[in-house]
Each structure stands twice: as C-alpha cells, then as structure tokens.
C-alpha positions as CSV (number, residue, x, y, z in Angstrom):
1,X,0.0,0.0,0.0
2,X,1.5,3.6,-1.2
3,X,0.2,5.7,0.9
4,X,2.4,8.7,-0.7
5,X,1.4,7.9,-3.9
6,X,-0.8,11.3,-5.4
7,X,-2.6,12.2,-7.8
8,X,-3.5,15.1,-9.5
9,X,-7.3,16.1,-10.3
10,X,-8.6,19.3,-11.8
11,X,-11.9,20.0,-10.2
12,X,-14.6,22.5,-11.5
13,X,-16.4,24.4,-8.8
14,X,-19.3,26.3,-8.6
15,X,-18.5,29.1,-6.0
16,X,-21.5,30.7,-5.5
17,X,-23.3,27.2,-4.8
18,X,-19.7,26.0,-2.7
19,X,-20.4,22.3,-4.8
20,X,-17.8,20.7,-7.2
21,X,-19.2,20.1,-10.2
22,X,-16.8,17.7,-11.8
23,X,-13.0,16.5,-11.9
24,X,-11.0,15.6,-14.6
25,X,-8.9,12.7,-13.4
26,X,-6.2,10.5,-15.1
27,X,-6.9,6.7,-15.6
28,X,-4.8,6.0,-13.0
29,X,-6.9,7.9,-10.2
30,X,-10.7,6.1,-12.0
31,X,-8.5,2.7,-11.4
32,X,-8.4,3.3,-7.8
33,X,-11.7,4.6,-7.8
34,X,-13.7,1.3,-9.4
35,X,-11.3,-0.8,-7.1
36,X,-13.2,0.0,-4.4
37,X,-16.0,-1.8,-5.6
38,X,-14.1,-4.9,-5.6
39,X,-12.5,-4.5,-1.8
40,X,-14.7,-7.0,1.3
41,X,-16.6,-4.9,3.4
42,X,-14.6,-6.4,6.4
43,X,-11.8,-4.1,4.7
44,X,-13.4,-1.4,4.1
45,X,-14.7,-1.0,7.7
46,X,-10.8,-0.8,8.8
47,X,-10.1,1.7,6.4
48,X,-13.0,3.4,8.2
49,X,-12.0,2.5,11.3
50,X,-12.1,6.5,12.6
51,X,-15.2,7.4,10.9
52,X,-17.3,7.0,13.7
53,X,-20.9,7.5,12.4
54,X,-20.0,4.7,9.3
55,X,-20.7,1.0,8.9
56,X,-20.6,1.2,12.6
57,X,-22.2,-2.8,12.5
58,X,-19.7,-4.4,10.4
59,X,-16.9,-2.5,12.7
60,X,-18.7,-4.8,15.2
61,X,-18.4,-7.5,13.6
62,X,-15.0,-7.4,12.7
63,X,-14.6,-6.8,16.7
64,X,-16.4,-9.8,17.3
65,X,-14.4,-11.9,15.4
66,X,-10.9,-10.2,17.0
67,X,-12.2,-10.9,20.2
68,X,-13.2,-14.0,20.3
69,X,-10.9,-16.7,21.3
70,X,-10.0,-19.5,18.4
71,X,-11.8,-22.2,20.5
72,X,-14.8,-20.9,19.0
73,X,-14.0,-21.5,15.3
74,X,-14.1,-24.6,13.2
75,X,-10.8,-24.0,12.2
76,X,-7.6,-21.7,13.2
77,X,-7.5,-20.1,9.7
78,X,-10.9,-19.0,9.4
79,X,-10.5,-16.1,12.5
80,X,-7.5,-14.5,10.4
81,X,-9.7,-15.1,7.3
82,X,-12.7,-13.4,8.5
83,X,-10.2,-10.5,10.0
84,X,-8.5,-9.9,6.4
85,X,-11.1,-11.3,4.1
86,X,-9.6,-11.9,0.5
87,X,-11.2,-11.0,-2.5
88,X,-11.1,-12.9,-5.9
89,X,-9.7,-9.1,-7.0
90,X,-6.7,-9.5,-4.9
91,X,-4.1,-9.9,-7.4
92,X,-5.7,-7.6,-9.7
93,X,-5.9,-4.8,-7.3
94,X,-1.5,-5.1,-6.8
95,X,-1.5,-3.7,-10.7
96,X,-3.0,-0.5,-9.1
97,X,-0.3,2.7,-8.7
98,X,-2.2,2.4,-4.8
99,X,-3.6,-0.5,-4.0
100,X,-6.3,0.4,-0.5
101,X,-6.1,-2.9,0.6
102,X,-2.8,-5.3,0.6
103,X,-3.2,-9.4,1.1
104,X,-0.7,-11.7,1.6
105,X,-0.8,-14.5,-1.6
106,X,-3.2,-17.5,-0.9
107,X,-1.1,-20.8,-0.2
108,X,-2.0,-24.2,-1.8
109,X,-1.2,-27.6,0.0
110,X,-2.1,-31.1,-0.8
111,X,-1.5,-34.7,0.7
112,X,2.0,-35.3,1.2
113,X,1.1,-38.4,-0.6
114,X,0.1,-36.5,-3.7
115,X,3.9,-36.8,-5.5
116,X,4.4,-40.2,-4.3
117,X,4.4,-42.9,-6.6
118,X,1.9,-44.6,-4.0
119,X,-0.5,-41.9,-4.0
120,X,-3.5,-42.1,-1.7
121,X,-5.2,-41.0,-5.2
122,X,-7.0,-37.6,-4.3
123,X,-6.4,-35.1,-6.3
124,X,-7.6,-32.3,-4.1
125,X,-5.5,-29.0,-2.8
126,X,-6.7,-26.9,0.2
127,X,-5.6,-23.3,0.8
128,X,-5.1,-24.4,4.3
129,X,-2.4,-26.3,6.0
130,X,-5.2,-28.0,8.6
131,X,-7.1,-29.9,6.2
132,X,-7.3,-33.2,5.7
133,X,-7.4,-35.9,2.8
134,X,-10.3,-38.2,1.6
135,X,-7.1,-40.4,3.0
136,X,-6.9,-39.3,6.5
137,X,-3.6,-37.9,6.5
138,X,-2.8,-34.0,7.2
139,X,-2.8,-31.8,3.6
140,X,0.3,-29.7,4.9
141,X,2.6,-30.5,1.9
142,X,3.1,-26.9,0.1
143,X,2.8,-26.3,-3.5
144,X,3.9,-22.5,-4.4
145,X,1.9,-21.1,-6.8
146,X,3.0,-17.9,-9.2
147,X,0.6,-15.2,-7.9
148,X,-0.5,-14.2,-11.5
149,X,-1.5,-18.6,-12.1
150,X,-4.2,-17.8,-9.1
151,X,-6.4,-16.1,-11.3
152,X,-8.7,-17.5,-14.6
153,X,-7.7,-15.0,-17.1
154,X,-4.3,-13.4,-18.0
155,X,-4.1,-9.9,-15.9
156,X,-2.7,-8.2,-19.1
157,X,-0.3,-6.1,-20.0
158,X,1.2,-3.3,-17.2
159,X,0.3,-0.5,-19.4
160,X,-3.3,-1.2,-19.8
161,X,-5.9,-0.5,-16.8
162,X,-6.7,-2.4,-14.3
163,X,-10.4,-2.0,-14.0
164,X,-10.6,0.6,-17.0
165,X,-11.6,-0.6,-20.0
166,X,-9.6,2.4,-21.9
167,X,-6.2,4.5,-22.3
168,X,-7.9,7.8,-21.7
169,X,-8.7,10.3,-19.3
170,X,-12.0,11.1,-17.7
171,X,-14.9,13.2,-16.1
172,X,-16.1,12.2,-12.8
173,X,-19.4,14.2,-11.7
174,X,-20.1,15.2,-7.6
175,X,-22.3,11.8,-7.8
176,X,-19.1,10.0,-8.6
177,X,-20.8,9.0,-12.7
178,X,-18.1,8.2,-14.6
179,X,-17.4,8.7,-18.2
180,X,-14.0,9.3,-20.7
181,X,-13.2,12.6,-21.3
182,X,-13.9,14.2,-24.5
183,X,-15.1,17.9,-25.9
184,X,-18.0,16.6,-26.6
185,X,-19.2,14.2,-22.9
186,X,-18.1,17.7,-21.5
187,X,-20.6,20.1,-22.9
188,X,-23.1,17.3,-22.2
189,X,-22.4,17.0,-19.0
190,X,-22.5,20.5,-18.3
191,X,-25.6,21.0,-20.2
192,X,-27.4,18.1,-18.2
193,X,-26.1,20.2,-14.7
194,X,-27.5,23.1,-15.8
195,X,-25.0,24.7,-16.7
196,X,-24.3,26.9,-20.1
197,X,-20.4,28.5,-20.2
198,X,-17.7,28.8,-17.7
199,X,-18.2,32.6,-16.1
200,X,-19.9,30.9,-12.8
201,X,-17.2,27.9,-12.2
202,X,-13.7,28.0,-11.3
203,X,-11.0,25.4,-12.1
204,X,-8.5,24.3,-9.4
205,X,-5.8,21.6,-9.7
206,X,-5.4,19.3,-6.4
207,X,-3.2,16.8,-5.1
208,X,-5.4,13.5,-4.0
209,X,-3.9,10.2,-2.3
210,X,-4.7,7.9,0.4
211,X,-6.5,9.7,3.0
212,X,-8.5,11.6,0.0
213,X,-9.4,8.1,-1.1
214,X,-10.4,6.8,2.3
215,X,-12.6,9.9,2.3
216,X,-14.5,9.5,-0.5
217,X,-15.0,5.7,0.3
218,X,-16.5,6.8,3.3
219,X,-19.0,9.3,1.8
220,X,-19.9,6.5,-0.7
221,X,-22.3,5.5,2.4
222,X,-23.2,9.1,3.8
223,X,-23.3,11.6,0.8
224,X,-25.0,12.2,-2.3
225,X,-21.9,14.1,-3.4
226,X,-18.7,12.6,-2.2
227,X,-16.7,15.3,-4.4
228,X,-17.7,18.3,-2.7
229,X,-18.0,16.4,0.8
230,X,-14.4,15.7,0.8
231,X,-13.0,18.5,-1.3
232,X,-14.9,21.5,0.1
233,X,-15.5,19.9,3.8
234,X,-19.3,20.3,3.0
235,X,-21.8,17.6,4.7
236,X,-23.9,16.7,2.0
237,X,-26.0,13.9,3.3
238,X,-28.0,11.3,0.8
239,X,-31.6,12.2,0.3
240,X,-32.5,9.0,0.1
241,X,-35.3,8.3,2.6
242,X,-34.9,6.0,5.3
243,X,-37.4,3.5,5.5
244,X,-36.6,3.3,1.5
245,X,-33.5,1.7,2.5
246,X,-34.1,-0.1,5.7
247,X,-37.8,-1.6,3.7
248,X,-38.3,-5.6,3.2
249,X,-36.2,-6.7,0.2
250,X,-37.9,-7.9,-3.2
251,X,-36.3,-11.4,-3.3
252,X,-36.3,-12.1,-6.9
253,X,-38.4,-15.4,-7.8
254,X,-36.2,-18.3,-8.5
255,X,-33.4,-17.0,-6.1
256,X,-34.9,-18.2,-3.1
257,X,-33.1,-21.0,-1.1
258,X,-35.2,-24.2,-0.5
259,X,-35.4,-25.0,3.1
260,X,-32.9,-22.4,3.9
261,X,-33.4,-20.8,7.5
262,X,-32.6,-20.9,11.1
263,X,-34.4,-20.2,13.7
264,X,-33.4,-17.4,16.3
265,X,-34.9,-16.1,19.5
266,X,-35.5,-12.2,20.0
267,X,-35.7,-10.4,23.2
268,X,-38.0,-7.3,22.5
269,X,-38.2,-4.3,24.3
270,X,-42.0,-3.1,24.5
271,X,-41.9,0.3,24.9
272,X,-40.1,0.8,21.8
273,X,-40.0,-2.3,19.9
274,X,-36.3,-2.3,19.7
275,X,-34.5,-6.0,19.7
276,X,-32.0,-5.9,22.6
277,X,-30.5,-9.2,22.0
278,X,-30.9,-12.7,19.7
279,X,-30.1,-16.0,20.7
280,X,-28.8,-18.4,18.2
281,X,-26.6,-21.0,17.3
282,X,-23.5,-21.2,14.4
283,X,-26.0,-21.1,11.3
284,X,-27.1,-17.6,11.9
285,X,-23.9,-16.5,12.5
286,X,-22.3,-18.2,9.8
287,X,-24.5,-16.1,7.7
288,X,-24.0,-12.8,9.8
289,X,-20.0,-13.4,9.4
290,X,-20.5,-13.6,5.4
291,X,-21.3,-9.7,5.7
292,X,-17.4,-9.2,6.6
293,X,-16.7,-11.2,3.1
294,X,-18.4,-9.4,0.9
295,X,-17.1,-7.1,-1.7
296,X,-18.8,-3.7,-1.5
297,X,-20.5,-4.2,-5.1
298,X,-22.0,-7.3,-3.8
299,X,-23.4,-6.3,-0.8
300,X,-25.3,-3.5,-2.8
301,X,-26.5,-6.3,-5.4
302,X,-27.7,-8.4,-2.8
303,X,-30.8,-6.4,-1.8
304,X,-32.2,-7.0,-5.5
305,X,-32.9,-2.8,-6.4
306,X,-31.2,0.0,-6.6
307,X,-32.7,2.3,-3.5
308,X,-29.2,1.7,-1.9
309,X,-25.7,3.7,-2.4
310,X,-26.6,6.1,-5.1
311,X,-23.0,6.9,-5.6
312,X,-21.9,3.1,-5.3
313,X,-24.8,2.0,-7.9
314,X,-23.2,5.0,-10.0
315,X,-19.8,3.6,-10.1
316,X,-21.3,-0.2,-10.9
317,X,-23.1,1.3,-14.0
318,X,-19.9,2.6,-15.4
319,X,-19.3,2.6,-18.6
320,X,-15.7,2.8,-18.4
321,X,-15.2,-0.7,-16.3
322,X,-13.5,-3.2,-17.6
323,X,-13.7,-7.3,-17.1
324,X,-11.5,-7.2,-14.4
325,X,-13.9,-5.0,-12.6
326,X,-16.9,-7.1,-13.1
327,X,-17.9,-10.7,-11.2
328,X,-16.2,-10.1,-8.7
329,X,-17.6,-13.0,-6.7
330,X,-16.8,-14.9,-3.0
331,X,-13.4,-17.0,-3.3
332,X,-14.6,-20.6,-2.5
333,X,-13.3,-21.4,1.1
334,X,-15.7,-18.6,2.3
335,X,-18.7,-20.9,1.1
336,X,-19.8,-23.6,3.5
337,X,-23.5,-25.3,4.1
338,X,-24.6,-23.3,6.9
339,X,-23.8,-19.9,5.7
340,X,-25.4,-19.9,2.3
341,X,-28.8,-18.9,3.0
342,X,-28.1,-16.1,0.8
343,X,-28.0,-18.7,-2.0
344,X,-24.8,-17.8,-3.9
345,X,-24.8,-18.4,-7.7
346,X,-21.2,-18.0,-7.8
347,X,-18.0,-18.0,-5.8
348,X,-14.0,-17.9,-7.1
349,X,-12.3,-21.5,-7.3
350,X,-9.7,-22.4,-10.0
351,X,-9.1,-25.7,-11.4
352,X,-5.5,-26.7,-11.7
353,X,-3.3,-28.8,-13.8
354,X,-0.3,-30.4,-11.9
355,X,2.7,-32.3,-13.3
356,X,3.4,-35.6,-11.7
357,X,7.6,-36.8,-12.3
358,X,7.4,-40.3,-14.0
359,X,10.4,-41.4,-11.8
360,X,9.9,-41.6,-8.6
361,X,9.3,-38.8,-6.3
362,X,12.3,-36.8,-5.2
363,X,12.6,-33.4,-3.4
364,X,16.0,-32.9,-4.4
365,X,15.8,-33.7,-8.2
366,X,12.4,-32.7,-9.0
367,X,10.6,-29.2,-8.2
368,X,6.7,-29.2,-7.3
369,X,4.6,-26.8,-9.3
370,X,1.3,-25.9,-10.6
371,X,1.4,-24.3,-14.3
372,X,-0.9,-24.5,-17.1
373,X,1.3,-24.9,-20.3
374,X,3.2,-28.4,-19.2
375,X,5.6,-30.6,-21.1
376,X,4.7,-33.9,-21.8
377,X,7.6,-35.2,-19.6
378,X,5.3,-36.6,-17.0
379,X,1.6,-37.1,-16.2
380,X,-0.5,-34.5,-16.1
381,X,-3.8,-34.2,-13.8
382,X,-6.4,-31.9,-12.6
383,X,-6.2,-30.7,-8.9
384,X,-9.8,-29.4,-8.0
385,X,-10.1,-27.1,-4.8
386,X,-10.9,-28.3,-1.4
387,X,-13.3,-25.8,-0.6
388,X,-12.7,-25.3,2.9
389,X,-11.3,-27.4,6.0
390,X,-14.6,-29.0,6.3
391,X,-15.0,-32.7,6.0
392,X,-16.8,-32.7,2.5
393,X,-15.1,-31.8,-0.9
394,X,-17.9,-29.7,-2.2
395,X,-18.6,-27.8,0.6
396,X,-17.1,-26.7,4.1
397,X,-19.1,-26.9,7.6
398,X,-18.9,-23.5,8.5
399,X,-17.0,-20.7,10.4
400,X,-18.1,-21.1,14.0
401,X,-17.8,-24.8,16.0
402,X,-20.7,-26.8,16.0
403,X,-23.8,-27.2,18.1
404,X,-22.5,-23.6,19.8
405,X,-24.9,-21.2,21.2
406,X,-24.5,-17.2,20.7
407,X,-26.1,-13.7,21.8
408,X,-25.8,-11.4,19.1
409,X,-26.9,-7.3,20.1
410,X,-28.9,-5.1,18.3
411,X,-25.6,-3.7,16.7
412,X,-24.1,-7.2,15.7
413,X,-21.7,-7.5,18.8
414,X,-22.0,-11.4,18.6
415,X,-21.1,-13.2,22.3
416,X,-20.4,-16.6,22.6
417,X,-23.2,-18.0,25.7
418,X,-20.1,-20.8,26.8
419,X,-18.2,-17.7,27.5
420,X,-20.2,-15.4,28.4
421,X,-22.7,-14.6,31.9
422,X,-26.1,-14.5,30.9
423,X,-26.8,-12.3,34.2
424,X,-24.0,-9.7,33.2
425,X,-26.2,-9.5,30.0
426,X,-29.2,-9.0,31.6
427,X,-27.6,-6.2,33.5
428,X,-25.9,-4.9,31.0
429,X,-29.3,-4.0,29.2
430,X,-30.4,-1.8,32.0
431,X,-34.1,-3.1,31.4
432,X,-36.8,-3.7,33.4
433,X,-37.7,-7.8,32.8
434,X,-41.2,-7.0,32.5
435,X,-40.2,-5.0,29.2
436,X,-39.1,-7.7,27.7
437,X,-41.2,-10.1,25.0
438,X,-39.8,-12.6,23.9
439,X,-40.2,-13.9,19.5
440,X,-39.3,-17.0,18.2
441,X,-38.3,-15.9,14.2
442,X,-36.6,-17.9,11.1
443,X,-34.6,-16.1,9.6
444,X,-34.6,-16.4,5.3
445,X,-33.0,-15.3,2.5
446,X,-35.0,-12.0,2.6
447,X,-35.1,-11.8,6.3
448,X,-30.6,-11.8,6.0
449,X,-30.8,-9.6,3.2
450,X,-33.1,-6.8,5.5
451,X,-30.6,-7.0,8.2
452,X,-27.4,-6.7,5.2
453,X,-28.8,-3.8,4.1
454,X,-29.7,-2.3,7.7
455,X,-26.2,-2.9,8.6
456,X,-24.9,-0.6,5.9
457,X,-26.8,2.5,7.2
458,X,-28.0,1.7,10.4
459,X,-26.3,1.0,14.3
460,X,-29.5,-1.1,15.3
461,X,-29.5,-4.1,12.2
462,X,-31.3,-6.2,13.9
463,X,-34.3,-3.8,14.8
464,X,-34.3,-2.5,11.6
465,X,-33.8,-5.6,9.5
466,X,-36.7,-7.7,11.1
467,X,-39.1,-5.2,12.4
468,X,-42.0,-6.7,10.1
469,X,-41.4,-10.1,11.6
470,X,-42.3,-8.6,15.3
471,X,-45.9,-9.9,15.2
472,X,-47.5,-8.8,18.6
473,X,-48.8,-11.5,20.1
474,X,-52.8,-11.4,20.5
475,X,-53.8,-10.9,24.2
476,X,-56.2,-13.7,25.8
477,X,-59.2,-12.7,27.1
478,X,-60.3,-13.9,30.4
C-alpha cells in the first residue's frame, strides 16, 4: 500500500453554490476509484476505522471476530480469514499505482502423498495447511503457486488499466458518474447540470492520495456528493429516505433458497420495539460473518434494487469498467452449508493442472509446481479445490464450531453463551424484565438480506432488519 502515492485532479467548482461540479482525473486515479468496488466490506470498515458514524455494525463484527478466542471457530484459519477477508480481486488490485487494501498470496497444500508414486489418489489441494485428505492424513505439503496462475484469465499487459476498460482520461461528476473525457461528454455534462459556459465555475488543480481516497469511500455510504464532501469539507447527506433503505427486500423469484433458515430467538423491548438481543446458534452467525466477506458491489446487489448507495450504484453502472472490474464474486473457502442462505450463484475457485515426475518422487531432483502450459515429460492431472477445512469436498461446515450457542446485540456484537454470563447481559441492558417479550423468528433469504442492508446505514441491524417479523402476540381474554 502507497500511501504517498498522489494524484492530480482538476476539479470544476461552482462558487456561489460551494459544490464541485466535476474532476477531470487521469486513468490511474478512475482505477483506484472502481477498485473499491471490488474491496470485502470487512476491509473497508478498517479503512474506516475512525469514521465513527459509518458501517458502525460491520466494525462490530469485525470486533467480534478479533475478540473472540479461536476455541470458537471450526478452524484456526478461518478467524484471520474473517479478519483480512480476501477478494477474488486481490491480485488484480497489486497492478494498481495504490492499492487500498494489501493481502498476503493465498497458499495451496495437498496430501504429502500427492507426489508419491503410491498416491493415496486424491487429487484435491486446500488453501489451508489444517485440512485433511479423503485419505486421513494431514494436507500440509506446500505447493507455491505464481501469484499471476491464481487467477482465470491473463491480468494483461502493465500499461493497460486495471479495472478501465480504456487509455484515456475522464470526467467524474459530484455523484461519482463516470465517463471518458472528451469535448463533446463535457458540454453534455455540463448542459445536463444546468449549466451553459464557464463565467460561474472556477477550475483548481489538487493533489489527491490515500486519506483523500479513504474519504470519499467513506462518503460513498453518507453523501449524495462525495466530491464536494471531501473537497470542500461540506456535509452533504444522501436524500435518500430512510425506510426506503431499511424496507423488506424484493427477493427475486427463483433465487430463493429451498429450506434455507434458522431459527433465532428475540428479546424485545416493548416500549419501543427495539431487539435488545438474539439467541442463536453457528447457522445464523455463519451467515452474519458472510457480511465481513463481501465485496462492497456485492453487498449492494444483494438487496435485488437499486434504493441503496446512489453513488456506489453509479460507479457499478460505469461505462468505463473493464472485465476485471466485473464478477467479482466470493473465493470458495468462504462458502460452506450453513452460511449460504443467501444462495450464492457463484463463488472464485480455480481448477489446476499439476505435473506428476514419471520417476519416482524426489525433493532434491524434481521441483513441485502448478502451471498450465506443461511438457509432456510426466503425467498431467487436474487438482480441484478443497473448498474449505470442512470434511466434505464440495462444501465446508462452516465458520463457527458446531452445536454452539451465541447472543448477538442489536448492533451485531456477537457473544459466545459458553463464554459469556447470561446475568452480566441481563444487567448490561439496564431493562426492566417486565419490558421484555420474547419472539421465536426464522430467519430467510429475505429476512438476511433486510438485516445486510440495515447494517450498511443503520447502528440497530437487527431492529431495523426484522421489524416486520415482530408480530404482537394477540392478548387472551379472560
């Protein structure tokens, strides 16, 4: 990550009105700029970590997870994997002049029989060392991989863009629409503004680099116009109304998951019909642990419409963005059974082709690797991805340990019960018991995707997310 890398942006302002109307930015600047689409909300709430009123639930999460002790997990790997989620863009994103988020490479192991000539005969790799083989035996033997072999298609050459899909330069508007720069998108941007010459707006060149960037991620989820937020230090807050964004989600038909819920138990207070805390088990939070995953373009596109993120949706509909920009789907060791109740069509997973030595096996003669343009020198054979440290080949058990209960707050703070005092939580809500009411809910696909997109713009998800499940119960007449 650069962080003294700059650029430089010629902005257009309209004094009297204190609003930029539009920059003129390099392609180097719109390739940071459409990267962001691509980076897992989990990063994005530490690079947000000071902004105080933002994605304040997913910074719980992400605290969750960082406190929690590893006894809790399935697995070791998945509580650094949830902390610095990786994004099938990952790679990609290192092309950029400043890349917002850095990962370390993902690792490949197989059997340790693999390369014998007595092979146990599975021709499976993990990306994690604690796996283990249709065999029984521990998958810790390493295979490196080249870094640009991780990804389907060739990343291209270093002088084209990244996410661009052009060699140009190009006009950004205050509501972050992006378009390549000619005379003629100009006037007709102008002309769309309201605006018909020059004698009103004033041109200034400035210097933008990481915190400018950080900035304008930010006001992606607060502003209407992130340009003159950041540049001019003017709040300019979305006017998009509330219960527009925090309303039920139209699940499209055919999307829904068969038999895909889980059950959870809501305290409620009655006075205001706020949910002061769930109680659940690993499914639910499997699910709620997804959020941290996903990359910023997908958690908009997951509540099916476009009254979310003007700004965001603006970017997306570029027509500058190129096909490195586009799927940018979940890698595949973030899928597992109990946390797909949002259904995924699609996640990341490469199929390899490994060469096997004829002669016997021998670390000192022969070099283990993964490449797809092999000589004939040896047998050849497809290695197909382990999808996570779960027992099955196709799909992983989940995040959390099994058969675990958890309280989870109205702000996602997720508690595990086994470590945990149920009576410091009922003090800790500073309620009277008698204000309590208790729900038993099952939680959907649509009934996820409410509380996704309450956690975006809201600090009380849950509330928010399943307040048109809170049925009042009908009183009994005596």
């Amino acid at each position: 990550m650069a962080n003294g890398v700059k650029f430089s942006l010629k902005l257009l302002i309209d004094e009297m009105r204190n609003k930029v109307v539009l920059a003129e930015a390099e392609q180097d600047f719109v390739d940071v700029l459409l990267s962001l689409l691509t980076l897992p909300m989990g990063k994005i709430a530490g690079l947000l970590k000071d902004h105080k009123t933002v994605l304040g639930c997913y910074k719980n999460l992400n605290k969750s997870v960082e406190d929690m002790d590893c006894r809790h997990f399935e697995n070791d790997d998945f509580k650094s994997l949830l902390l610095s989620p990786k994004s099938s863009k990952d790679i990609h994103r290192k092309r950029l002049k400043l890349n917002m988020s850095y990962t370390s490479p993902t690792e490949f192991f197989v059997c340790p029989s693999f390369f014998k000539s007595a092979s146990c005969g599975s021709r499976a790799y993990s990306n994690f060392n604690t796996s283990k083989c249709s065999c029984g035996a521990l998958m810790d033997a390493q295979i490196h991989v080249q870094e640009e072999e991780q990804v389907e298609k060739v990343i291209g050459d270093v002088a084209d863009g990244v996410f661009v899909n052009c060699r140009s330069s190009f006009i950004i508007t205050d509501d972050l629409k992006v378009t390549s720069n000619s005379i003629g998108d100009l006037m007709k941007v102008l002309k769309d503004l309201g605006y018909t010459g020059y004698s009103d707006l004033q041109e200034t060149l400035i210097d933008v680099g990481f915190e400018e960037v950080v900035s304008l991620l930010g006001c992606l989820f607060t502003s209407e116009a992130p340009l003159t937020s950041v540049f001019l230090k003017k709040t300019c807050m979305t006017s998009m109304r509330m219960h527009e964004m925090l309303s039920p989600p139209k699940v499209k038909k055919g999307n829904a998951n068969p038999g895909g819920a889980c059950s959870v138990k809501v305290f409620v207070r009655k006075i205001d019909s706020k949910i002061i805390y769930a109680e659940c088990n690993e499914y639910f939070i499997d699910s709620l642990l997804t959020f941290l995953v996903h990359p910023l373009e997908m958690a908009c596109s997951l509540s099916n419409d476009n009254t979310i993120f003007g700004c965001v949706g603006n970017l997306c509909r570029s027509q500058c963005r190129g096909a490195a920009s586009t799927s940018c789907n979940l890698p595949a060791f973030y899928i597992c059974s109990t946390n797909n109740l949002l259904d995924y069509a699609h996640y990341y997973s490469v199929t390899y082709e490994c060469w096997i030595p004829l002669k016997e096996y021998s670390s000192r003669k022969v070099a283990r690797y993964i490449d797809r343009s092999l000589s004939k020198s040896g047998n050849i054979v497809s290695m197909y991805p382990k999808v996570n440290p779960g027992s099955s080949l196709s799909c992983g058990s989940g995040f959390m340990k099994r058969k675990t209960k958890f309280v989870v707050s109205d702000d996602l703070t997720i508690t595990p019960m086994n470590s945990s005092s149920t009576i410091g939580l009922l003090r800790k809500m500073q309620v009277d018991i008698n204000d309590l009411e208790e729900f038993q809910i099952s939680i959907t696909k649509a009934e996820l995707i409410s509380i996704l997109r309450a956690s975006l713009v809201s600090s009380s998800a849950l509330t928010d997310g399943l307040s048109n499940l809170l049925v009042k119960k009908p009183k009994i007449e005596t």
